[in-house]
ZASEGU-102712 format. One record per residue (C-alpha): residue in one letter; x, z, y. Coordinates in steps of 0.2 Angstrom, whole numbers, padded with zeros to 4 digits, always signed. Example, Ala and Ser with C-alpha at 12.3 -4.5 7.8 and 13.67 -1.06 7.14 Angstrom:
residues 2
a+0062+0039-0022/s+0068+0036-0005/
end
This chain:
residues 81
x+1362-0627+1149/x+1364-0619+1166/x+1367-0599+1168/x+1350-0596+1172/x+1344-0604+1156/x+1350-0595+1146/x+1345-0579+1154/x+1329-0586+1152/x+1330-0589+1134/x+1341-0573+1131/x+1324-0562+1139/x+1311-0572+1133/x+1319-0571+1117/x+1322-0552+1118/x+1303-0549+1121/x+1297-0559+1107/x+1310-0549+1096/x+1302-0533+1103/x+1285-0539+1101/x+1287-0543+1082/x+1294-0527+1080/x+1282-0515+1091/x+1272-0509+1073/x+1287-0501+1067/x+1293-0488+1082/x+1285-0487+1102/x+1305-0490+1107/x+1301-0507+1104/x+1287-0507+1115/x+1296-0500+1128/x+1310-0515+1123/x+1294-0526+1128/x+1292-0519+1142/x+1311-0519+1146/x+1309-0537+1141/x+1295-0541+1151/x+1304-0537+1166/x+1321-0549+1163/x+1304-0561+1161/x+1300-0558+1178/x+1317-0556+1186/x+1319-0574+1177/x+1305-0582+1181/x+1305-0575+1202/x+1324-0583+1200/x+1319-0601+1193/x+1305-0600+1209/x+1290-0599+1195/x+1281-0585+1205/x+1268-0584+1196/x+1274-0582+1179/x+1284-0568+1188/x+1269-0560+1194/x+1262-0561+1178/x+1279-0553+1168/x+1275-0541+1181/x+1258-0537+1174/x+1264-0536+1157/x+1277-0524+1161/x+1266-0511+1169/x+1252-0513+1154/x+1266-0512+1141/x+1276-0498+1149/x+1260-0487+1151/x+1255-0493+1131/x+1272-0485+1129/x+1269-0469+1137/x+1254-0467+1126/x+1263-0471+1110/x+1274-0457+1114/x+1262-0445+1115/x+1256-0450+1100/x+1270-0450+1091/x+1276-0435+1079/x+1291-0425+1084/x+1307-0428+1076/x+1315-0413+1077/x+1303-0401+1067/x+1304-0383+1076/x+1314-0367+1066/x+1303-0354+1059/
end
């Protein structure tokens, strides 16, 4: 297995970890999204431009999911009275 391979099945593996775990916390939609991207970088690399383009996609609909999740999400740090 070639270098760029395994970079391939390192990300591609990453965003399905992620993905399995987006219910839990939105950091792992923003891991998808993070994911998503090495997708793209990998897939532009291997010359499979459209699979890029698409991971492109993906990374702008899961990042801007993200964003909303956050809003979303309760505080952690709960304020002094």
């Amino acid at each position: 297995m070639d270098a760029l391979s395994l970079f391939g099945l390192a990300a591609v593996s990453f965003t399905l970890l992620c993905y399995a775990k987006e219910a839990g916390s939105h950091w792992w939609t923003l891991g998808f999204a993070f994911g998503c991207v090495l997708g793209s970088i990998y897939g532009f690399l291997q010359g499979a431009w459209p699979f890029g383009v698409v991971e492109l996609i993906w990374t702008v609909v899961s990042f801007r999911r993200w964003l909303n999740l956050r809003q979303d999400a309760p505080s952690a740090v709960e304020p002094l009275a």
